[in-house]
N, C-alpha and C positions, 0 to 999 in steps of 0.2 A: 327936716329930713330925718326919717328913722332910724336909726344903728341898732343893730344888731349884735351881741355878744353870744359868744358860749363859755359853757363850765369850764372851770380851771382844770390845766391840764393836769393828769394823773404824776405824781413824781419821777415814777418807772421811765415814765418819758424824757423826761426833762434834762436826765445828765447830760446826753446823748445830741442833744439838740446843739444846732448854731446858733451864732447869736438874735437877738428878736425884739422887735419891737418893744419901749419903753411898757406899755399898757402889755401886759403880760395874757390880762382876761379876752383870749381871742381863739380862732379855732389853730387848729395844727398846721391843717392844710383843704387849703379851698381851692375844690377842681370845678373847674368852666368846663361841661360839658360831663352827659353819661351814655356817652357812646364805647366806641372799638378800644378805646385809650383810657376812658373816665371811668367805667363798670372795674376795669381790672386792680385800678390804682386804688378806687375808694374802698374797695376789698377788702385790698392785700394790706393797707393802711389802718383801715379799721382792727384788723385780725391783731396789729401791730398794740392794738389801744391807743390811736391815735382819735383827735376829736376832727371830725371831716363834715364839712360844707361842700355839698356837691350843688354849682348852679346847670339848669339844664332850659334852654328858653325853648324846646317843647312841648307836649303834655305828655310825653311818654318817655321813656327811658329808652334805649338802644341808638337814637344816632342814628348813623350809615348802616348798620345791622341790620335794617329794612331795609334796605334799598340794595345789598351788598350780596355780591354769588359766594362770600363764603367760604373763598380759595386760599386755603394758609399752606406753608411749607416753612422747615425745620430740617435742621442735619443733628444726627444723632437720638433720633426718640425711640421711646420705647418700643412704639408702635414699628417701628423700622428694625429694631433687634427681632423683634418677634417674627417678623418676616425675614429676619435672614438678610437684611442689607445691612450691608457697611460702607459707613456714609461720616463725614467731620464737619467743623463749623469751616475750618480751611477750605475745604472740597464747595460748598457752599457760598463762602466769597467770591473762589475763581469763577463757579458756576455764574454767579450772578453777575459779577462783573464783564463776564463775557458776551452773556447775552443784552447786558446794556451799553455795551460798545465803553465798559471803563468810566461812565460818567455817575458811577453813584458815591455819594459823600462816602469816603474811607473810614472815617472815624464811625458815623453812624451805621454803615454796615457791619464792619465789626462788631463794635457793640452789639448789633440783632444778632446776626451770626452767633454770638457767643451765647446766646441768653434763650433764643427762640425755642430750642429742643426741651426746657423746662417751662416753658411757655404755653407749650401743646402737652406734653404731660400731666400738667397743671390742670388745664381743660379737661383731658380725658380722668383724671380724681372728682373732676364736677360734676358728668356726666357726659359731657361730649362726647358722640359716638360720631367717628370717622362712616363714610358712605363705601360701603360696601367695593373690594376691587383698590381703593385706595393703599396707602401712597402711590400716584405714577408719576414717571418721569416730567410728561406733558400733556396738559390739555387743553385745546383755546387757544395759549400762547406758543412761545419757543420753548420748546423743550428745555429741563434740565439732562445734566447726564446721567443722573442718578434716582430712583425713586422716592423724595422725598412731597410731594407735593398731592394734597388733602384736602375735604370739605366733608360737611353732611349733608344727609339728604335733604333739607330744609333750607339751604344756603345759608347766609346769614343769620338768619334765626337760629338756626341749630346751635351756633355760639351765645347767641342772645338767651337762648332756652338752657342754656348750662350754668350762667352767669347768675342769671333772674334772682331762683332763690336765695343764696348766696347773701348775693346787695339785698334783699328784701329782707332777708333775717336781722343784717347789720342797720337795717333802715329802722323797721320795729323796736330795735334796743336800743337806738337813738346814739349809736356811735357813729353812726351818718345821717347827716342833716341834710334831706334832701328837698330842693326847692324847685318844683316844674314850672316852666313859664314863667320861667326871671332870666332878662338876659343882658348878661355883662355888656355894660356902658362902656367904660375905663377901666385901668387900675391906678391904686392910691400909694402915693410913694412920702417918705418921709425928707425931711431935710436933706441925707445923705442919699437919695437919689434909689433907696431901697425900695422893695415894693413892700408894702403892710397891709393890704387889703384890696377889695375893688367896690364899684359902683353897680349898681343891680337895676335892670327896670321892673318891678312885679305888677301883676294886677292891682296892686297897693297901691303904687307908686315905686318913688326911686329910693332905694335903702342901702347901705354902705356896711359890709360885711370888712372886718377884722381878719388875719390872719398872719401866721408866719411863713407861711411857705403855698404862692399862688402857681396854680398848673394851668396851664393852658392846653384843654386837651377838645377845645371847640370845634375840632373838621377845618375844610378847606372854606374856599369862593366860590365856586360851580352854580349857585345860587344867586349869587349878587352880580348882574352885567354890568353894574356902574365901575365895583371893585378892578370885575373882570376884565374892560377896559382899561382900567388904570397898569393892573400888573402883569396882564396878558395881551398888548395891542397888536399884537402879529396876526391873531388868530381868534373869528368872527364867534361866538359864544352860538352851542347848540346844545343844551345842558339835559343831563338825563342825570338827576342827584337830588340827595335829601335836600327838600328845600329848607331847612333851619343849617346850610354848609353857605355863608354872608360873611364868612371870613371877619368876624367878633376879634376875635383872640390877635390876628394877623394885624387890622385895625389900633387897636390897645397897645402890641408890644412897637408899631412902628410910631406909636403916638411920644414912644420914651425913648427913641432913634433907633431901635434893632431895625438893622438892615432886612431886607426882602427880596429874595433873589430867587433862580432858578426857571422864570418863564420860558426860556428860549429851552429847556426841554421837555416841550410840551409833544404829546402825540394822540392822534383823534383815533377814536376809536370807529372803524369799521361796520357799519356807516349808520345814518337816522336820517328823520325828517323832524319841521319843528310843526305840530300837532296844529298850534295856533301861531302862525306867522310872527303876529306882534309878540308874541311873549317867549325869548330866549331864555328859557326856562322849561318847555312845555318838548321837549330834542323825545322822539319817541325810534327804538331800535329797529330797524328793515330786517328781516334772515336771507342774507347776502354771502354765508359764509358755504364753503362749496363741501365742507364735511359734515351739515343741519339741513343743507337743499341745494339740489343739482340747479350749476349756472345757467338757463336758460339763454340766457338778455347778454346785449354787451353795455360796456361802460362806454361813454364818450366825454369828452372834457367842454369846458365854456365856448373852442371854438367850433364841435362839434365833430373830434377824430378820437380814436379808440385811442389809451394811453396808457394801458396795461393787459394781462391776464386777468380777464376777469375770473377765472377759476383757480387761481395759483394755491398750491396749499399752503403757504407761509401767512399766518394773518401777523406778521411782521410788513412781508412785502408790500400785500395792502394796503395797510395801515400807509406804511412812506409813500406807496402813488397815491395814495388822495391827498395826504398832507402837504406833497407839492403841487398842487393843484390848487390854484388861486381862491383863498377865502375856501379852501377844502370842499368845494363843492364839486358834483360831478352830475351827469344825464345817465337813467334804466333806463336804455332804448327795447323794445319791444312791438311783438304785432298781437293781433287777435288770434291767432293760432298757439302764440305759447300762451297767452291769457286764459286760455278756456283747458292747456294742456301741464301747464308746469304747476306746481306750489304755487301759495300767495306767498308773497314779500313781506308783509304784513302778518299780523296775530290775528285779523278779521276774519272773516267766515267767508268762503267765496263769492256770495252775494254783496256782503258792504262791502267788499276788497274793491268788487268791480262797480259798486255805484260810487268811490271815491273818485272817478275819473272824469274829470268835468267839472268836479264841484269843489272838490279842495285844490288850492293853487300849485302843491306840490305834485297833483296826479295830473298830469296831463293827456288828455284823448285828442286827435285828429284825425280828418280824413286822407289824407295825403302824408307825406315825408314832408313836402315843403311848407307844409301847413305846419307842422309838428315843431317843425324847424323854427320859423317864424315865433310860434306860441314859447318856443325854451331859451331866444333871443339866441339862437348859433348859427351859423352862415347854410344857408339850405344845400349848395353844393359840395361843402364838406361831410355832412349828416348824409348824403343819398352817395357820395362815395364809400365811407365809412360803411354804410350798409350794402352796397354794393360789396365792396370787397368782403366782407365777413359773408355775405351770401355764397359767392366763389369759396371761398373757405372750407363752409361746411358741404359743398356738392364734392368736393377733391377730397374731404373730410383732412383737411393738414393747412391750422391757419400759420402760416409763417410771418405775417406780422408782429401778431400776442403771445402765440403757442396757447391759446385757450385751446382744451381738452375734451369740452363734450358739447359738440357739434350738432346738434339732434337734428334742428328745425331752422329753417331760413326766415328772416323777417321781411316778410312780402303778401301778407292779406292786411289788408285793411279791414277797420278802423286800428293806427299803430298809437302805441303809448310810449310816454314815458315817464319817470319820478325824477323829483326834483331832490337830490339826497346830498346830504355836508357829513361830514366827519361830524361825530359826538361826543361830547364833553362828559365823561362820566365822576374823575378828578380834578383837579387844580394842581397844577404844578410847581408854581413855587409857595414859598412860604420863609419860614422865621431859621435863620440858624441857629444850632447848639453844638457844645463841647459835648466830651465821653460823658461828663455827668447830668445832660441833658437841659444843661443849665443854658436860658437864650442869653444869646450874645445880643452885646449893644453897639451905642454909633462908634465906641472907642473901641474895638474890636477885646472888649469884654466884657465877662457876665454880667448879667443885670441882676443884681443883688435878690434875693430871695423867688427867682421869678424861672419858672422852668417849661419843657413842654415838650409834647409827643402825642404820632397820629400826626392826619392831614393838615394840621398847621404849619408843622415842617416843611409842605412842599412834597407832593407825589415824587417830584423828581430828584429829593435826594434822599430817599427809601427807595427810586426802582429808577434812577437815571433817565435816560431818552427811551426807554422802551417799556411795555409792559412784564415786569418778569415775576414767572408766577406765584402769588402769595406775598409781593415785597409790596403792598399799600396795606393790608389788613395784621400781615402776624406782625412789624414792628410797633402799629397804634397796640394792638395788645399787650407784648412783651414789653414797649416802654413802658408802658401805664403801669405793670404788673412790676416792674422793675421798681418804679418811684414811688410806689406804693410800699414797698419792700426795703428799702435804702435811704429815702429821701431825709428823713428825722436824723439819719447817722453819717449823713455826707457831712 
């Protein structure tokens, strides 16, 4: 097997350091992953004169920053004095806690809270330019109560695109060693149960990289159904996420007893289909939201009865009626008159929109209700009540079942459709615990010696608890990484 060493460290460095591996000739710090977490740390580390191994099993750098809308929020920035708000990391906890019903890790909130508003600052010295109209309160999700919540116009990229040069300057000068398409096996620990390295798979083969200080900043499982099973069995996987997010990092630290927890607050996002049936990976998004396209269609449940507002503005509420909703799945009831008159559901052109119907299993076309009925497996006289009474609804124009609000058209010509649509998996929700110094806990409910980590290995859920709230998956992978990059040599 090959090993891999690097130059000795610079002495500047060395006062400052914890203790380290006997073999001295090794890097400083080897980050798994150059994504939202891994970009910022190997950075701020390099800037440090530290020597850094970044593995990335890839072939591109950015991570989730492809795949990512790019929505971070901060209390206290620049960008927010300048506009005249005043805003704290206090104001920001309560915020966030509130709209996550209290369920996000304390310590790790904090910690972002305190750190995030030089985080975004940071960014805009790189060149990140906020999108035009930003900080607002809310958008997408639950509102904050304050304007602190930002993207660009690029989404994710926009961050990727401020970052790039940066890492690529530090790449060139070889104070980052970065290796694409190598992706962490294990980690390698010594007698005393420390971590000193990891195990790599490259196109080479398998090679075992040296180090004093390993990050784990590899993403979630949203990617992996086998994992996803393992640590998510509540809830059927319909995944719309960077597929190199196989839960590496989560794997490795549970390999040395760090607990894994956080599944049970998991929440689907509003709503998808899966592209290719067989492959729980392939979760593609519907525009179901009633503030991107007016609700034509109602929703019906596995037995065939309406089970919410299908227009409700809250995509909180949503979100909770399909999540209780068996294996989150739910029925777009429809006819041929909203078909030819609403929006597509879909990104497609109205031509594929409507030749998907018949041919892929999640679109379904019928000549009848009871046929309809039949083809979605729901009881036929529940499905033609359901649509009976929403018919009455909209002639009186006031449904008092749902309170849905825009009433236009009854569904009553035939040929009627429907979509076959689940909640969507865009995160992973639990993951690896840490202390305030980001350092992962083990099976003794203590650090694991040299072994740290941040970003979606943590666990969506304890960066944004049971709900989505706005910017708490994307600015703490940043702000950690930016942080350990920044400290980690002097803890």
């Amino acid at each position: 097997m090959k090993r891999t060493r690097a130059p000795r460290t610079p002495r500047s460095l060395r006062a400052a350091e914890p203790p380290r591996p006997a073999n001295s000739d090794c890097y400083d710090v080897i980050v798994i992953g150059a994504g939202s977490a891994g970009l910022p740390l190997a950075i701020r580390a390099a800037e440090r004169g530290a020597r850094v191994l970044q593995l990335e099993a890839d072939y591109r750098i950015g991570g989730t920053l492809h795949w990512s809308s790019g929505q971070i929020s901060a209390a206290g920035t620049r960008l927010q004095r300048s506009r005249g708000i005043e805003d704290s990391p206090n104001e920001h906890f309560r915020d966030a806690q509130r709209i996550a019903h209290g369920r996000i890790d304390p310590v790790v909130l904090r910690l972002f809270v305190d750190h995030a508003a030089a985080t975004i600052d940071w960014l805009m010295d790189l060149g990140f330019a906020p999108a035009p109209g930003t900080p607002v309160a809310g958008e997408a999700h639950e509102a904050y109560s304050t304007r602190r919540y930002l993207w660009g116009a690029n989404k994710g990229l926009s961050i990727l695109e401020a970052l790039r040069p940066t890492h690529a300057r530090w790449v060139r000068e070889g104070s980052i060693d970065l290796r694409l398409q190598t992706r962490m096996t294990r980690l390698l620990t010594n007698t005393q149960s420390a971590v000193i390295g990891v195990r790599a798979s490259t196109p080479a083969g398998e090679v075992e990289f040296q180090g004093r200080n390993v990050v784990l900043a590899s993403g979630g499982y949203a990617a992996n159904p086998e994992l996803w099973k393992k640590l998510t069995p509540a809830y059927p996987l319909c995944s719309h996420a960077n597929p190199y997010s196989r839960g590496d990092g989560i794997v490795a630290a549970s390999a040395l007893g760090a607990p894994v927890d956080g599944s049970d607050k998991f929440l689907c996002t509003f709503a998808g289909v899966l592209e290719d049936p067989r492959d729980p990976r392939s979760g593609a998004f519907l525009l179901l939201s009633p503030g991107a396209r007016k609700v034509w269609e109602i929703f019906v449940d596995l037995r065939g009865r309406r089970f919410m507002q299908e227009d409700h503005p809250s995509i909180d509420y949503r979100e909770r009626a399909l999540l209780r909703q068996p294996d989150t799945r739910m029925n777009i009831v429809f006819d041929e008159g909203i078909l030819q008159n609403a929006a597509t559901i879909t990104l497609d052109s109205t031509a594929t929109y409507r030749a998907r119907f018949g041919r892929h299993p999640a679109f379904v076309k019928a000549k009848t209700l009871a046929e309809l009925a039949r083809q979605l497996g729901v009881p036929a006289a529940n499905l033609r009540r359901s649509v009976r009474e929403y018919n009455a609804a909209v002639a009186a124009r006031v449904d008092h079942r749902q309170g849905k609000q825009f009433l236009i058209r009854p569904i009553e010509k035939p040929p009627f459709y429907a979509i076959k649509a689940q909640g969507l998996t865009v995160l992973s929700p639990a993951g690896l615990k840490v202390d305030r110094k980001l350092r992962v806990i083990g099976g003794n409910d203590r650090p694991i010696r040299n072994l740290y980590a941040a970003g979606e290995v943590l666990g969506f859920g304890r960066t944004s608890g049971d709900a989505f709230v706005g910017g708490l998956s994307l600015t703490p992978a940043l702000t950690f990484g930016r942080l350990l990059g920044e400290q980690l040599l002097s803890w």
